[in-house]
LOTI-268296 format. One record per residue: residue number from 1; residue in three letters; x, z, y of N, C-alpha, C in turn. Coordinates in steps of 0.1 Angstrom, whole numbers, plus 5000, padded with zeros to 4 digits. Each point is the difference from the previous one (the first is absolute). Last residue first. Example, Ala and Ser with C-alpha at 12.3 -4.5 7.8 and 13.67 -1.06 7.14 Angstrom:
2
NODE  seq  type  n.px  n.pz  n.py  ca.px  ca.pz  ca.py  c.px  c.pz  c.py
NODE    2   Ser  5128  5071  4978   5009   5000   5011  4992  5008  5011
NODE    1   Ala  5003  4999  4943   4991   5000   5012  5009  5000  5012
***
This chain:
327
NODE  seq  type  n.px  n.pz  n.py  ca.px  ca.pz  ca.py  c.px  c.pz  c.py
NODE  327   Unk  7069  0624  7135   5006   4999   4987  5004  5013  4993
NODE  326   Unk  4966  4979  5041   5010   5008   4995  5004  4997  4986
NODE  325   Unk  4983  4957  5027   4996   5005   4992  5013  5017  4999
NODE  324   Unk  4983  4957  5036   5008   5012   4997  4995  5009  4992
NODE  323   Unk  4981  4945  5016   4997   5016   4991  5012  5008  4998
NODE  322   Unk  4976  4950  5019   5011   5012   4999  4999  5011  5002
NODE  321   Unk  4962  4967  4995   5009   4994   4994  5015  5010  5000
NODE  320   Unk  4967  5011  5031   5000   5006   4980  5001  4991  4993
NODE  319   Unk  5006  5009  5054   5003   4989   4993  5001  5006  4982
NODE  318   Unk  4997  5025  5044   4991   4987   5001  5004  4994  4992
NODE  317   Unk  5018  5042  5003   4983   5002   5001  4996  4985  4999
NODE  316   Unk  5048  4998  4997   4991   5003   4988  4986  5007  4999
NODE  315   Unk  5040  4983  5031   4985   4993   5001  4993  5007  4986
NODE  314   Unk  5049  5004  5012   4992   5005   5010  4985  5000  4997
NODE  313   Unk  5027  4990  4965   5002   5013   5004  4994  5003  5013
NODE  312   Unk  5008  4950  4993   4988   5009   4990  5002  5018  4997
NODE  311   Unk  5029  4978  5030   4985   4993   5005  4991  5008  4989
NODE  310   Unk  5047  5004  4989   4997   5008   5014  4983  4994  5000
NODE  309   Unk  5013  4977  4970   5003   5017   4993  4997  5005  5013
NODE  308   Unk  5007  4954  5010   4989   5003   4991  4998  5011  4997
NODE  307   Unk  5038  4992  5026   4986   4996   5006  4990  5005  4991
NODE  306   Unk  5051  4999  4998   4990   5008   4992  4985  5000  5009
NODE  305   Unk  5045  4968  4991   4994   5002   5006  4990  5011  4997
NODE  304   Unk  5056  4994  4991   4986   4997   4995  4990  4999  5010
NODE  303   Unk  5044  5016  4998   5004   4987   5006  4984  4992  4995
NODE  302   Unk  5026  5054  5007   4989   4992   4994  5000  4989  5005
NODE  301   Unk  5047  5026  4998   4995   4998   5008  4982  4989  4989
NODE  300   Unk  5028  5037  4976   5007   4992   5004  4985  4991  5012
NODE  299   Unk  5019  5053  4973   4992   4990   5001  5004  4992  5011
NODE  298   Unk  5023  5038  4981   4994   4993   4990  4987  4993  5007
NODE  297   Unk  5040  5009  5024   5008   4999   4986  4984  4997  4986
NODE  296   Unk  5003  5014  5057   4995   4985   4996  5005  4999  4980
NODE  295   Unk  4965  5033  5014   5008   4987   5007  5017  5003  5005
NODE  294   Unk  4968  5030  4976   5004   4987   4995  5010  4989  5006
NODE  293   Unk  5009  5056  5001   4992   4986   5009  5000  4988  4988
NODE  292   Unk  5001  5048  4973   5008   4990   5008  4993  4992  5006
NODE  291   Unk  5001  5053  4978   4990   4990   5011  5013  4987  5003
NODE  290   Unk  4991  5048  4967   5009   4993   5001  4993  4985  5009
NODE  289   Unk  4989  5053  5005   4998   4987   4986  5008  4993  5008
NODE  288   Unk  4996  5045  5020   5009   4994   4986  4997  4990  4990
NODE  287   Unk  4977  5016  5040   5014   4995   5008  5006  5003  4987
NODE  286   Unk  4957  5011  4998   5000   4983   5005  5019  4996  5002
NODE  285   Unk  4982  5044  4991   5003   4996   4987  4997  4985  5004
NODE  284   Unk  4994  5030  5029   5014   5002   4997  5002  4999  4992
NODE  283   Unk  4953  4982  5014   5010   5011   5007  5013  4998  4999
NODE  282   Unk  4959  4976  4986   5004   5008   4988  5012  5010  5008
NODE  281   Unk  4967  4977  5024   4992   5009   4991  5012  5006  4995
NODE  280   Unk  5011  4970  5032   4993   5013   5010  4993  5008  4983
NODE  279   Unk  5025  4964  4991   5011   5004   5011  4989  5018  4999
NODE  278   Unk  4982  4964  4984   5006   5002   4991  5004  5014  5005
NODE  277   Unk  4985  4966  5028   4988   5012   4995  5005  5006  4988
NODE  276   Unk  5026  4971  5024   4996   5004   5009  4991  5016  4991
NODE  275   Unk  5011  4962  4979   5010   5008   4997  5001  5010  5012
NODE  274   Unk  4967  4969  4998   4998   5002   4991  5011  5007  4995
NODE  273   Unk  5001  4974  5036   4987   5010   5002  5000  5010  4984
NODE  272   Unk  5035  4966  5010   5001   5013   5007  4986  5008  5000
NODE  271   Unk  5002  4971  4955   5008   4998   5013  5000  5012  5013
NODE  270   Unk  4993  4982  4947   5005   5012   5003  5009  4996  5015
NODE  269   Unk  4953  4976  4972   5016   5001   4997  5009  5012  5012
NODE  268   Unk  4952  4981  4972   5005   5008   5008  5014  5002  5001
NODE  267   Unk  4972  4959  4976   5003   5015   4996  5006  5005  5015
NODE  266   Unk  4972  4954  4967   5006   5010   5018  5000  5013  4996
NODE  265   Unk  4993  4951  4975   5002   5014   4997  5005  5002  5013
NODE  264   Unk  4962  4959  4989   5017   5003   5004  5002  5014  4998
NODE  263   Unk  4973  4952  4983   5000   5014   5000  5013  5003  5006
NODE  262   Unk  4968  4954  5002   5014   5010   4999  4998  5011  4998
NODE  261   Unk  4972  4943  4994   5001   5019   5001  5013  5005  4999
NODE  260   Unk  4978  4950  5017   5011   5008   4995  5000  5018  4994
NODE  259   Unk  4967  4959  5027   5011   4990   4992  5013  5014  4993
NODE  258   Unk  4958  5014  5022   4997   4984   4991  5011  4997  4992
NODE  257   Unk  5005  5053  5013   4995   4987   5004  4996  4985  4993
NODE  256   Unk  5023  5059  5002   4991   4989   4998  4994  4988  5010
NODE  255   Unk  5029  5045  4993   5003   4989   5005  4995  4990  4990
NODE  254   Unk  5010  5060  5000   4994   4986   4990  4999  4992  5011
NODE  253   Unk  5031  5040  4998   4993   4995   5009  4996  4988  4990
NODE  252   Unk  5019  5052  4986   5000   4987   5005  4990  4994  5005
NODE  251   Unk  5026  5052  4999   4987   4992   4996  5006  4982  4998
NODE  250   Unk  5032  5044  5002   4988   5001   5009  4987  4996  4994
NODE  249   Unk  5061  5017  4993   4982   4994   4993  4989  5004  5003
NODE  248   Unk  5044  5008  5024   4990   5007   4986  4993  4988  5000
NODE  247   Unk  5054  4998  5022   4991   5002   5004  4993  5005  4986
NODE  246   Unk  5045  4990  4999   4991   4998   5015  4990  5001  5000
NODE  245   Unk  5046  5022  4973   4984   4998   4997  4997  4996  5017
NODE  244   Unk  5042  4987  4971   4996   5005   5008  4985  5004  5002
NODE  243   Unk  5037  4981  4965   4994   5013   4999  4996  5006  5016
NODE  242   Unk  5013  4951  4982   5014   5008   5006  4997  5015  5001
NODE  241   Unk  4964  4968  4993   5009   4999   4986  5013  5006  5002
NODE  240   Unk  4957  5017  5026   5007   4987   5003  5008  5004  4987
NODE  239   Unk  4952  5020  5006   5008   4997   4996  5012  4992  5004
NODE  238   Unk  4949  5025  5008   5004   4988   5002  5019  5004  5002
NODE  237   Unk  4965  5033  4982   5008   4996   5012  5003  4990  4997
NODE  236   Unk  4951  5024  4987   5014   4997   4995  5008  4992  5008
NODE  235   Unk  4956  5008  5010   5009   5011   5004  5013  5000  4993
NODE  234   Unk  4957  4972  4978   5007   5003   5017  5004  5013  5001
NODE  233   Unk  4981  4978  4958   5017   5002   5002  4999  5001  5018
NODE  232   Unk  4958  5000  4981   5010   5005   4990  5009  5008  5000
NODE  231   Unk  4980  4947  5007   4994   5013   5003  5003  5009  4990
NODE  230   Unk  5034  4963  5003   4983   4998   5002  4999  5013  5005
NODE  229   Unk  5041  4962  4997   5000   5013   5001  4983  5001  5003
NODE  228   Unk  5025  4957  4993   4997   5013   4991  4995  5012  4998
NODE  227   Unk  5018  4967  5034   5009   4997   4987  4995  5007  4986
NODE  226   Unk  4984  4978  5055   4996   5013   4992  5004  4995  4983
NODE  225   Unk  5021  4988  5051   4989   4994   4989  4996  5008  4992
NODE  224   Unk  5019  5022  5040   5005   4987   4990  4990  4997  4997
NODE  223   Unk  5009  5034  5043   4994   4998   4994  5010  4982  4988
NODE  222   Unk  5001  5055  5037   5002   4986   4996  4996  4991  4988
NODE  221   Unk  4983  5033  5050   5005   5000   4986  5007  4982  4992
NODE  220   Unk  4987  5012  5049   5002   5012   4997  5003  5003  4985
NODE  219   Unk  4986  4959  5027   4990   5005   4990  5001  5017  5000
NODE  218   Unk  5034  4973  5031   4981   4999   5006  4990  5010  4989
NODE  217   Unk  5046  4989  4989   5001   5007   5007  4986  5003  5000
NODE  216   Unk  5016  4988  4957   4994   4988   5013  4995  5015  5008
NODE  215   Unk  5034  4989  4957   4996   5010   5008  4994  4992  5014
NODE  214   Unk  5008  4980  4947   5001   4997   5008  4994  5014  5008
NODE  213   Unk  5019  4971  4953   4992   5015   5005  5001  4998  5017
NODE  212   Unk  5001  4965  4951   5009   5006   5016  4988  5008  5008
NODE  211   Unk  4999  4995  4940   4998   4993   5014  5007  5006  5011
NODE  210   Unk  5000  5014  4954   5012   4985   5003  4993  4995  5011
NODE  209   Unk  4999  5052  4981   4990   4993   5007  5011  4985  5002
NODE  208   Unk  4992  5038  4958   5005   4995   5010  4995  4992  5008
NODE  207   Unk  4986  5045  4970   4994   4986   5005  5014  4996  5009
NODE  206   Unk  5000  5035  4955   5004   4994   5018  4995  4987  4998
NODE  205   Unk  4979  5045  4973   5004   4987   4997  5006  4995  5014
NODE  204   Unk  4978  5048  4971   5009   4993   5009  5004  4989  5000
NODE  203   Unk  4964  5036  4976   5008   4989   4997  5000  4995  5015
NODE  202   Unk  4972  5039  4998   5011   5004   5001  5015  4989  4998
NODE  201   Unk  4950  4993  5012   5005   5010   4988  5012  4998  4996
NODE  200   Unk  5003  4967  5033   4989   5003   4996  5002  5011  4984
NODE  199   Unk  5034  4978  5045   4995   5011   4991  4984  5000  4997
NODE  198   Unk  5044  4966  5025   4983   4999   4990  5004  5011  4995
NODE  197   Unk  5036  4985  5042   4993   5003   4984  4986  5007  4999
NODE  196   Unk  5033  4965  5031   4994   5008   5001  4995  5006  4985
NODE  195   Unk  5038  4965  5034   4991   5007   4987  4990  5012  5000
NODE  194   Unk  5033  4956  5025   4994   5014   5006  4995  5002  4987
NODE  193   Unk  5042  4971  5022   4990   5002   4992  4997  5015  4998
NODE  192   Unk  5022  4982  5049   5002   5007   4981  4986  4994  4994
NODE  191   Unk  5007  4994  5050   5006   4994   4992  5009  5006  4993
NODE  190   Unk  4956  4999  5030   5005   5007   4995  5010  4991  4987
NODE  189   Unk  4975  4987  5053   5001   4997   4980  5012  5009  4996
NODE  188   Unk  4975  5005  5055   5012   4998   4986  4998  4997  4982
NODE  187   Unk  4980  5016  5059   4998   4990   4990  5011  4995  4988
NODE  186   Unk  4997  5046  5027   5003   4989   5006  4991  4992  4989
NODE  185   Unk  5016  5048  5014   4986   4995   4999  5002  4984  5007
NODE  184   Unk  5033  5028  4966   4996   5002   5011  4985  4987  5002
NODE  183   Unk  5010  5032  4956   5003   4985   5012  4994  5003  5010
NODE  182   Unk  5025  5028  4957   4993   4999   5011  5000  4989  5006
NODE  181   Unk  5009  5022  4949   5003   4989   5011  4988  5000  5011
NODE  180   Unk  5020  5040  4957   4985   4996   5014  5003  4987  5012
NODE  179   Unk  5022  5018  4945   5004   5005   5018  4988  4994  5007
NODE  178   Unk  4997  5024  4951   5000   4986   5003  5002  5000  5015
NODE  177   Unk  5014  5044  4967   4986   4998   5009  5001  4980  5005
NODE  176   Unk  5017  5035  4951   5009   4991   5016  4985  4994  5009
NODE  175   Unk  4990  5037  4963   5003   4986   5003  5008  5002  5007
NODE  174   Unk  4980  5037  4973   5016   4999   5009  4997  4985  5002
NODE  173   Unk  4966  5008  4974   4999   5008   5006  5008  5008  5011
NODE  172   Unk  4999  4960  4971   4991   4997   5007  5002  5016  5010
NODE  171   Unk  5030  4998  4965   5002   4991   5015  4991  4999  5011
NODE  170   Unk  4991  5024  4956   5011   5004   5011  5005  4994  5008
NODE  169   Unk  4970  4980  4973   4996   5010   5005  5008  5008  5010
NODE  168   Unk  5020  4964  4971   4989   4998   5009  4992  5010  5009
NODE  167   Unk  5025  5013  4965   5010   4995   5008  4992  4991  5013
NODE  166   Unk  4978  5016  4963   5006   5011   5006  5008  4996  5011
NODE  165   Unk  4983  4967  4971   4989   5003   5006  5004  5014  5010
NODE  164   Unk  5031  4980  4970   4993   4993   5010  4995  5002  5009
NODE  163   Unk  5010  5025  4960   5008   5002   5013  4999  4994  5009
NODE  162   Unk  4972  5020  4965   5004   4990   5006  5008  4997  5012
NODE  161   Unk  4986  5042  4972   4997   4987   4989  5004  4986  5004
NODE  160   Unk  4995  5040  5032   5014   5002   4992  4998  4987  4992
NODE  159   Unk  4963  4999  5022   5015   5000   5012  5009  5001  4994
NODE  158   Unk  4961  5014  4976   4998   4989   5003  5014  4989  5006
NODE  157   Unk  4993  5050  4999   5003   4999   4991  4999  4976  4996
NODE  156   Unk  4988  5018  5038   5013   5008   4999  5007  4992  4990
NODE  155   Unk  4950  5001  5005   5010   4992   5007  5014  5002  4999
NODE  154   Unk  4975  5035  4979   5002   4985   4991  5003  4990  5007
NODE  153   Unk  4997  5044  5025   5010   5000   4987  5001  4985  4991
NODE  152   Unk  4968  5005  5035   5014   4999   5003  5007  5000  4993
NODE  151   Unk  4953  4985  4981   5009   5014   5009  5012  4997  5002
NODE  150   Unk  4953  4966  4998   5013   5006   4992  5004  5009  5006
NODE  149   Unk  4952  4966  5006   5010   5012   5000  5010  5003  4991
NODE  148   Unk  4978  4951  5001   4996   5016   4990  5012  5010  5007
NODE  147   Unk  4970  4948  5018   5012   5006   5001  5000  5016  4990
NODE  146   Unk  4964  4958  4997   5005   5014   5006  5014  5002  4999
NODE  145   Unk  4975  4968  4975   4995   4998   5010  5006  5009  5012
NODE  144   Unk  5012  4979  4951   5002   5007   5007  4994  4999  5013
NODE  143   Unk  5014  4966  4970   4980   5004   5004  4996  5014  5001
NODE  142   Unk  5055  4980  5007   4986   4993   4994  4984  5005  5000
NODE  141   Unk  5032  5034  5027   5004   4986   4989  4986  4995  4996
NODE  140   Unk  5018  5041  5041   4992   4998   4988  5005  4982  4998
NODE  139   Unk  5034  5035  5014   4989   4996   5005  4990  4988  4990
NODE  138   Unk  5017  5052  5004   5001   4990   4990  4990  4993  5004
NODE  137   Unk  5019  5043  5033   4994   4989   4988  5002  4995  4997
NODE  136   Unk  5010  5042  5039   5004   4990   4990  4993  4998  4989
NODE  135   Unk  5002  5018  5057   4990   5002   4984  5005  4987  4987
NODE  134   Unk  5019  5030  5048   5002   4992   4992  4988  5002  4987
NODE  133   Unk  5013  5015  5059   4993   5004   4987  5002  4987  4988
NODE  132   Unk  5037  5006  5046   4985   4998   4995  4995  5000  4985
NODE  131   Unk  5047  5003  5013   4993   5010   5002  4987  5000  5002
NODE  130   Unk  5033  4962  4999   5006   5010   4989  4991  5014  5003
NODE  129   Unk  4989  4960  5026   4998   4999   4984  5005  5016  4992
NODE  128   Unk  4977  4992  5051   5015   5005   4989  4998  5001  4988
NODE  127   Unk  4975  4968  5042   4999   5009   4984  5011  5006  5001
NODE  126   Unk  4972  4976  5043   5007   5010   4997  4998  5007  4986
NODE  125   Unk  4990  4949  5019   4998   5010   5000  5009  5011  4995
NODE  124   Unk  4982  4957  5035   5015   5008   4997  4992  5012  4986
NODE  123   Unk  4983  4949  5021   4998   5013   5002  5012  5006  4993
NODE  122   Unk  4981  4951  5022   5009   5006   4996  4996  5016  4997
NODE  121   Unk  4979  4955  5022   4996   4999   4985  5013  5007  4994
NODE  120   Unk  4994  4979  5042   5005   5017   5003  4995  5005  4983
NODE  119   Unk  5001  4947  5009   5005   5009   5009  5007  5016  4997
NODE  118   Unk  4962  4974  4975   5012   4996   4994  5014  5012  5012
NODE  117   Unk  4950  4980  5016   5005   4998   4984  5015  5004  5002
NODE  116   Unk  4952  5018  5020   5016   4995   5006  5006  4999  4990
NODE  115   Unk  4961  5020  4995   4994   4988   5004  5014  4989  5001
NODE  114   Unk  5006  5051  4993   4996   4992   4987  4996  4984  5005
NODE  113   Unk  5034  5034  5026   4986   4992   4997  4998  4991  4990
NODE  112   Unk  5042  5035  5024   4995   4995   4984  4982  4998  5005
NODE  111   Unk  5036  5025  5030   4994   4984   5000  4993  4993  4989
NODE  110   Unk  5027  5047  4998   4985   4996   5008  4994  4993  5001
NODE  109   Unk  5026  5003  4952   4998   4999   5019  4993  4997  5006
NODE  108   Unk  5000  5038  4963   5001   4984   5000  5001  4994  5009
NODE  107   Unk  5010  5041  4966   5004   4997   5015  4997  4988  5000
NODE  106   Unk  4994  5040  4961   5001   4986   5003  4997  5001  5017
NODE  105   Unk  5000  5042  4975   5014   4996   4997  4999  4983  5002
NODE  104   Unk  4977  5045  5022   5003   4988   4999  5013  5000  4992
NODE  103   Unk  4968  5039  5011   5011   4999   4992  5003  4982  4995
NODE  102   Unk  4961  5014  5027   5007   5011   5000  5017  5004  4995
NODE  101   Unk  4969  4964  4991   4997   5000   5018  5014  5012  5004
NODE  100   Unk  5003  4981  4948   4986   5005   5008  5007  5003  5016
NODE   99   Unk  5020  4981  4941   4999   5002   5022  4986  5003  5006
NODE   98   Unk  5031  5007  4945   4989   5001   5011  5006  4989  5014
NODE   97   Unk  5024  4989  4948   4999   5013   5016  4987  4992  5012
NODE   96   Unk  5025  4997  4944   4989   5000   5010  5001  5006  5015
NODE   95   Unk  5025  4974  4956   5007   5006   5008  4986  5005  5007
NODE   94   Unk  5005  4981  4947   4996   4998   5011  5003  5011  5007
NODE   93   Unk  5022  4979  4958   5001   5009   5008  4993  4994  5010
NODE   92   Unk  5009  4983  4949   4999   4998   5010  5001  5016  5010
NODE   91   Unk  5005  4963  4952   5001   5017   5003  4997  4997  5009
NODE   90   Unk  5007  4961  4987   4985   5003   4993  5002  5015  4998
NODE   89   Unk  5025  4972  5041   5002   5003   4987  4988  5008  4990
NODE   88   Unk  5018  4989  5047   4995   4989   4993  5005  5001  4990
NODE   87   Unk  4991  5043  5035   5007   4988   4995  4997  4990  4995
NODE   86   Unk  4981  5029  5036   5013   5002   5000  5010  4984  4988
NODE   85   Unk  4950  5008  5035   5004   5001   4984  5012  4998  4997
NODE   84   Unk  4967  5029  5036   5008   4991   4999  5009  4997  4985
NODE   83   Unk  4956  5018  5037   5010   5002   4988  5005  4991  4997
NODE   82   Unk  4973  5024  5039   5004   4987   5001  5005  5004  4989
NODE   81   Unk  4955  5019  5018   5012   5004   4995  5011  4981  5003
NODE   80   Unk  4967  5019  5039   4995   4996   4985  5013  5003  4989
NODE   79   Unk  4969  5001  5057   5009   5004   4988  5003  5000  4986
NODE   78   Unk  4975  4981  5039   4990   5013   4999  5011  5008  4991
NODE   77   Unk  5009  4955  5008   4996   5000   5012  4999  5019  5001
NODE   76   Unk  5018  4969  4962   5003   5010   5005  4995  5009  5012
NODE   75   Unk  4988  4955  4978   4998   5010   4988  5006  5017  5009
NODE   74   Unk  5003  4956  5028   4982   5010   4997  5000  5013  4990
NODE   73   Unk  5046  4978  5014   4992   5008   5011  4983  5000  4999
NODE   72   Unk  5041  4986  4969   5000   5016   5002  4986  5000  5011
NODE   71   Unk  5018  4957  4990   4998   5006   4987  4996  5015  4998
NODE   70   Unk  5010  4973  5040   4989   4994   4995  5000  5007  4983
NODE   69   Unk  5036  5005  5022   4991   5009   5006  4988  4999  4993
NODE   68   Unk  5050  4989  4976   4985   4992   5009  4994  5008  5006
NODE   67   Unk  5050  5025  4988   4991   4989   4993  4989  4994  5009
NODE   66   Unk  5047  5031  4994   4996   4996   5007  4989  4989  4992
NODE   65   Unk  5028  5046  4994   4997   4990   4993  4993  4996  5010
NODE   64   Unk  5030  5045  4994   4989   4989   5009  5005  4991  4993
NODE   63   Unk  5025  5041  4996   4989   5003   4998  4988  4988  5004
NODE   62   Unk  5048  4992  4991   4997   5009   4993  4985  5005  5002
NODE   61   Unk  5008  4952  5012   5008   5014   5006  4997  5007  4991
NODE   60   Unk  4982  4958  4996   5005   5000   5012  5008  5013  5002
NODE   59   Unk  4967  4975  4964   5001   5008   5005  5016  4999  5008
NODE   58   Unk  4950  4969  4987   5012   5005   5000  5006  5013  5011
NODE   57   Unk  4952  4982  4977   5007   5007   5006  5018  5000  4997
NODE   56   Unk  4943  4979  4986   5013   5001   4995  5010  5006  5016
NODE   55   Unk  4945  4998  4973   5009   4992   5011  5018  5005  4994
NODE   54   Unk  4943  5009  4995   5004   4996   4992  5017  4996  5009
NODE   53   Unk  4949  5030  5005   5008   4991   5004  5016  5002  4992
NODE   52   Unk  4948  5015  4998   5011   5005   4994  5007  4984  5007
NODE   51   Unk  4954  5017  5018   5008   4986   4989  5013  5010  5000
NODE   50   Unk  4963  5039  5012   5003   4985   5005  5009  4994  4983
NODE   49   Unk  4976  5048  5003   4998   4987   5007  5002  4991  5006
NODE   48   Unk  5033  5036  4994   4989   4998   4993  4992  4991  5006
NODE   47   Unk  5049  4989  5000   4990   5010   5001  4990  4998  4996
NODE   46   Unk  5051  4976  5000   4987   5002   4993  4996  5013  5009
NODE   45   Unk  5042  4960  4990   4995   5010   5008  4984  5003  5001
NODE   44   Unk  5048  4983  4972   4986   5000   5001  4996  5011  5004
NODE   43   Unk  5051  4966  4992   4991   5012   5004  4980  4999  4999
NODE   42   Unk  5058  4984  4985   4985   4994   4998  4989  5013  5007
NODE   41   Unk  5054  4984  5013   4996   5013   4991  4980  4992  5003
NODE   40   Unk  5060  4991  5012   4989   4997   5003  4989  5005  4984
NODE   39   Unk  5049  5002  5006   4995   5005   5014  4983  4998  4998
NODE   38   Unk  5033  4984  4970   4994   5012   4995  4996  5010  5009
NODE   37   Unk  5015  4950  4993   4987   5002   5008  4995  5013  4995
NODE   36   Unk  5040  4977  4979   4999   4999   5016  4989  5008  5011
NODE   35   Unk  5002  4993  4953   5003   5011   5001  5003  5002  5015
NODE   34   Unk  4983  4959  4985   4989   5011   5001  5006  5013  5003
NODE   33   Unk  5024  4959  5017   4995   5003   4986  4990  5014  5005
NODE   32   Unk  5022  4977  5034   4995   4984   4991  4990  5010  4992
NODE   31   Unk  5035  5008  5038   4989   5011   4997  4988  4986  5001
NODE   30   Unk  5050  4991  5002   5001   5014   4994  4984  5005  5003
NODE   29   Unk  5022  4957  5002   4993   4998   4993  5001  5016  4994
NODE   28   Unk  5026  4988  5032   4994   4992   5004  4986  4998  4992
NODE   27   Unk  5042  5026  4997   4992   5005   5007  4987  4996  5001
NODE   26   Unk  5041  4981  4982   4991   5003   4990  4990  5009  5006
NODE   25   Unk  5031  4985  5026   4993   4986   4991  4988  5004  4992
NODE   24   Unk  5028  5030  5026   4996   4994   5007  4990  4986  4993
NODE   23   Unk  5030  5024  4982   4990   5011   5004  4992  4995  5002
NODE   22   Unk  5042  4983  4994   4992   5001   4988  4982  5000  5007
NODE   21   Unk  5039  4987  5035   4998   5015   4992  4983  4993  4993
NODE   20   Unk  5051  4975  5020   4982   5000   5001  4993  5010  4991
NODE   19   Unk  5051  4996  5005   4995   5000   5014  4982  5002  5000
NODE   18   Unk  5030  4979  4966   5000   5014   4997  4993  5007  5013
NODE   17   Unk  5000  4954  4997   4993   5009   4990  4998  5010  5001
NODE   16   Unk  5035  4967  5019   4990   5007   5009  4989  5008  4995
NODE   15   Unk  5036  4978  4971   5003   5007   5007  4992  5009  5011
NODE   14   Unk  4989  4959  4977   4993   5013   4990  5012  5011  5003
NODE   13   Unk  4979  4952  5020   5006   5010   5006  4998  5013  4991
NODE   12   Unk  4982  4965  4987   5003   4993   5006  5010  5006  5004
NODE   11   Unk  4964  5020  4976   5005   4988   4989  5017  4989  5014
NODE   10   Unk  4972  5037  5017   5007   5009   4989  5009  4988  4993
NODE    9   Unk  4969  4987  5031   5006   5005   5008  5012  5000  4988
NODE    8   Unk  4959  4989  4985   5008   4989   5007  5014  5001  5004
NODE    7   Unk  4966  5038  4992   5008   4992   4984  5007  4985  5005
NODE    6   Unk  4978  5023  5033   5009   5011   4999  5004  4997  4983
NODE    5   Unk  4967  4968  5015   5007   5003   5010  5013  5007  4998
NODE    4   Unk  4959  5002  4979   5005   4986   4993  5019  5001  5011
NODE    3   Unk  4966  5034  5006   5012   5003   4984  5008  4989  5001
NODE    2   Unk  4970  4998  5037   5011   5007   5001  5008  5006  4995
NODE    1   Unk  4959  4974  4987   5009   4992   5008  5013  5008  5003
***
């Protein structure tokens, strides 16, 4: 409506034109594409006896990435590795770095309960890409079952053969960091389109979401209809099409009954508690990301009722017709 608008404008008044900055239009549809999303990184976290967990991580600063809790806090409880898959391309680079009791490199918040859906479902963790251990492969294909070690020298050599793929790399490794919308603690519909992206083995895809998104004070997180997004993908940042990151990827909520089933996606979004705890881990590297209030420029007064979502998030010991599934 606001293209339709500023083309009205131009067609009527094409003296006043020069006055309306480009930028501004085409901003609107600046974090659509995959190359958009060279913040965000496929991770697996693993020790010895346990599930190898599966998830996703955006990154936020030169040394931090912020992701799910629920994704770090059994496999890591005792300490574990975290690695990470750099490209989308049939060369690759995984990143590793330890944590243990002694040498944390994951933060989760205090408040984080597994029984408690969605809320404090945040953790921080601490990589430096450009100086953590690297193991490079060929990732496996068709009835290939395995990934095949390679040497630096033939990634390299891989990098020169493609400029794509080089050029990719180098970004991923210098990004521009995604700014951090903050809300305040109110009830609000977020008003951007929101995206999010699918990493499985290493292939990248954007989910967009055409439903209305909504921040409901009471819950502490926010939630849509569920556009796609499965188990996987939690900890990947939820997207606005103007390049804001609000919030991770949490879980959804199943809603059953006689007459209807729903699924909803809830993610954790970036309000005072949660930039509160930012603040106290990452130090004097919290005061160089880039932070905008939502309110009021990107979200607009909730005019819905959310009875049902609030009631079935309360009631979920009593009611297995509703179910908060992690994702």
């Amino acid at each position: 409506m606001k293209i339709l608008w500023i083309f009205l404008l131009m067609m009527l008044t094409p003296l006043v034109w020069g006055q309306v900055s480009v930028l501004s239009v085409v901003s609107e549809d600046s974090h659509t594409k995959k190359e958009d999303f060279l913040h965000t990184f496929e991770y697996y976290a693993f020790a010895p006896n346990t599930k190898v967990s599966k998830c996703q991580a955006t990154r936020i600063g030169k040394k931090w990435f912020v992701t799910a809790a629920h994704c770090v806090r059994d496999v890591c409880a005792k300490g574990c590795t975290l690695r990470l898959d750099l490209l989308e391309e049939s060369i690759s680079a995984f990143i590793d770095t330890k944590h243990s009791a002694k040498r944390p490199t994951i933060f989760m918040h205090p408040k984080y309960n597994p029984d408690v859906p969605v809320s404090y479902d945040f953790a921080l963790l601490k990589i430096d890409l450009l100086h953590a251990p690297a193991q490079y492969y060929a990732r496996a294909q068709g009835e290939q079952k395995e990934n095949i070690a390679i040497s630096q020298a033939q990634f390299r050599a891989f990098l020169n053969k493609n400029i794509a793929a080089k050029r990719k790399f180098n970004a991923l490794l210098h990004p521009s960091f995604p700014p951090i919308l903050v809300f305040e603690e109110m009830t609000r519909r977020i008003d951007r389109q929101l995206s999010v992206i699918s990493i499985f083995n290493g292939k990248r895809n954007i989910l967009h979401n055409p439903y209305p998104t909504d921040y409901v004070k009471e819950l502490g997180f926010a939630y849509t209809k569920n556009f796609g997004v499965r188990e996987g993908m939690s900890g990947s940042g939820v997207m606005t099409n103007t390049g804001e990151l609000t919030g991770i990827i949490s879980g959804y909520l199943g809603i059953s009954g006689p007459q209807k089933k729903q699924e909803y996606f809830m993610f954790a979004v970036f309000n005072r508690e949660l930039m509160d705890f930012m603040e106290k881990v990452m130090g004097s590297d919290y005061y160089k990301m880039d932070r905008k209030g939502a309110y009021p420029d990107y979200v607009r007064r909730s005019t819905i009722n959310h009875g049902e979502v609030i009631d079935s998030v309360k009631m979920l010991s009593r009611g297995p017709k509703k179910i908060v599934y992690p994702i």
